[in-house]
C-alpha positions as a Markdown table, in Angstrom:
| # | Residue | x | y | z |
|---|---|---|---|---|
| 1 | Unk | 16.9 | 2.6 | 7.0 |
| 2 | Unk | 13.6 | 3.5 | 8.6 |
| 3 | Unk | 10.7 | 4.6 | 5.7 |
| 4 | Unk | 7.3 | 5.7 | 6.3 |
| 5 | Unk | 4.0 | 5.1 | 4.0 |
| 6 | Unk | 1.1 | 7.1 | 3.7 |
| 7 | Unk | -2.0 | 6.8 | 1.2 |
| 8 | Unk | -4.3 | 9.5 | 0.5 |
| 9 | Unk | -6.8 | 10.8 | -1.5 |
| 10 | Unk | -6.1 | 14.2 | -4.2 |
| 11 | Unk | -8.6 | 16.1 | -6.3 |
| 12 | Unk | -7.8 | 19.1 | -7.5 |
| 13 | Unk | -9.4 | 21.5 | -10.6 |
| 14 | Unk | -7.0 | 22.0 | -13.4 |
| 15 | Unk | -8.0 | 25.6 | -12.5 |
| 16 | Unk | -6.6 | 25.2 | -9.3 |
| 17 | Unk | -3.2 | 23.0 | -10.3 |
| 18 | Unk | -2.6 | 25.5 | -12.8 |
| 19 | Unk | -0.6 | 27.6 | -9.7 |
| 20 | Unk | 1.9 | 24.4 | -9.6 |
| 21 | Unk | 2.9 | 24.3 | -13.1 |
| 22 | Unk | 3.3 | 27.9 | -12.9 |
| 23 | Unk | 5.8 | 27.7 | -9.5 |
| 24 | Unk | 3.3 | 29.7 | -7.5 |
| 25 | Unk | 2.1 | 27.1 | -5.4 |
| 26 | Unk | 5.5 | 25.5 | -3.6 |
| 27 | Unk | 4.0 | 22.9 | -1.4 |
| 28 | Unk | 0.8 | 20.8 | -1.4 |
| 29 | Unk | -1.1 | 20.2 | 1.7 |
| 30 | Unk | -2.5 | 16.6 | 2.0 |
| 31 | Unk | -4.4 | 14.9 | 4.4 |
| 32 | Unk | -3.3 | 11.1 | 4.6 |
| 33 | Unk | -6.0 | 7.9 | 5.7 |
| 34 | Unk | -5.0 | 7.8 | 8.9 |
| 35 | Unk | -5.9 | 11.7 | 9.1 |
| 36 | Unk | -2.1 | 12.6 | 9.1 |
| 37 | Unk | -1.2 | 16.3 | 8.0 |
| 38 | Unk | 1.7 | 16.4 | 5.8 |
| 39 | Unk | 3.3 | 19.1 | 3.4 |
| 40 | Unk | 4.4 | 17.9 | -0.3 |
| 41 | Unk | 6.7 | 19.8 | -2.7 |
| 42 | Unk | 4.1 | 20.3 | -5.0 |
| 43 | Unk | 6.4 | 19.7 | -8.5 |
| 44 | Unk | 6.2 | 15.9 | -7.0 |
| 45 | Unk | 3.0 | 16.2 | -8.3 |
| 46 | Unk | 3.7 | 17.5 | -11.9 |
| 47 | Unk | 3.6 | 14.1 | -13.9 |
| 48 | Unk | -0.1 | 13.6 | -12.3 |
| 49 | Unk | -1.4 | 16.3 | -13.9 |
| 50 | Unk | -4.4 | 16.0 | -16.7 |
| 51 | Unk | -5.9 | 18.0 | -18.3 |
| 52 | Unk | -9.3 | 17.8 | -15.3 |
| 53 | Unk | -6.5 | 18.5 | -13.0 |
| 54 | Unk | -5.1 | 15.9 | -10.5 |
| 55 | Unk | -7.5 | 13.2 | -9.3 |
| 56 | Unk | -6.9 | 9.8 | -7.5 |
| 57 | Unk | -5.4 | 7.7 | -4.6 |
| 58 | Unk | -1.6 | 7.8 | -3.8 |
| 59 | Unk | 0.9 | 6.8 | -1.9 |
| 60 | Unk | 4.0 | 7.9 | -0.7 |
| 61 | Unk | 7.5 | 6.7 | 1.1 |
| 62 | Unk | 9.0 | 8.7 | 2.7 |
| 63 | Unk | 12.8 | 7.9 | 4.9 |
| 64 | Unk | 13.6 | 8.9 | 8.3 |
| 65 | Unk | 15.2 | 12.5 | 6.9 |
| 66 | Unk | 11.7 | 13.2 | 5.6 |
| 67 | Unk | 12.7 | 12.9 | 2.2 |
| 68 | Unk | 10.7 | 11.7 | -0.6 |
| 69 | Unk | 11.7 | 8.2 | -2.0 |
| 70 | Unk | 8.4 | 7.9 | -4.2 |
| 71 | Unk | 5.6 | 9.0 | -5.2 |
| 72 | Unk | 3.1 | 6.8 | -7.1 |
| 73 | Unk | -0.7 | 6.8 | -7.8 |
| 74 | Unk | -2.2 | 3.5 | -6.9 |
| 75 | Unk | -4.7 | 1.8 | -9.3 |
């Protein structure tokens, strides 16, 4: 089974993340270290949240059916 990685950075207001606890926001857009483009179902993000928002480095597999296998924040 083939998986892919990608790290990036997040920051986002709790003003802002406030749209994914409510359902509006369906997808967050990320921009991965190696200036990839990729499309996240943002309640992935949910147990990130803070009460300053979401903020930090993480990293994501994902397999060959671009399907999330994990989500993690990294140090």
């Amino acid at each position: 089974m083939t998986t892919r990685v990608f790290e990036f950075a997040l920051s986002i207001s709790a003003e802002r993340i406030q749209r994914v606890y409510r359902g509006d926001a369906k997808y967050l857009l990320v921009y991965t270290d190696d200036g990839l483009k990729l499309q996240l179902p943002a309640l992935n993000f949910r147990s990130f949240v803070t009460g300053q928002g979401i903020h930090g480095r993480y990293r994501v597999r994902i397999d060959r059916h671009n399907k999330i296998l994990d989500l993690k924040q990294m140090g």
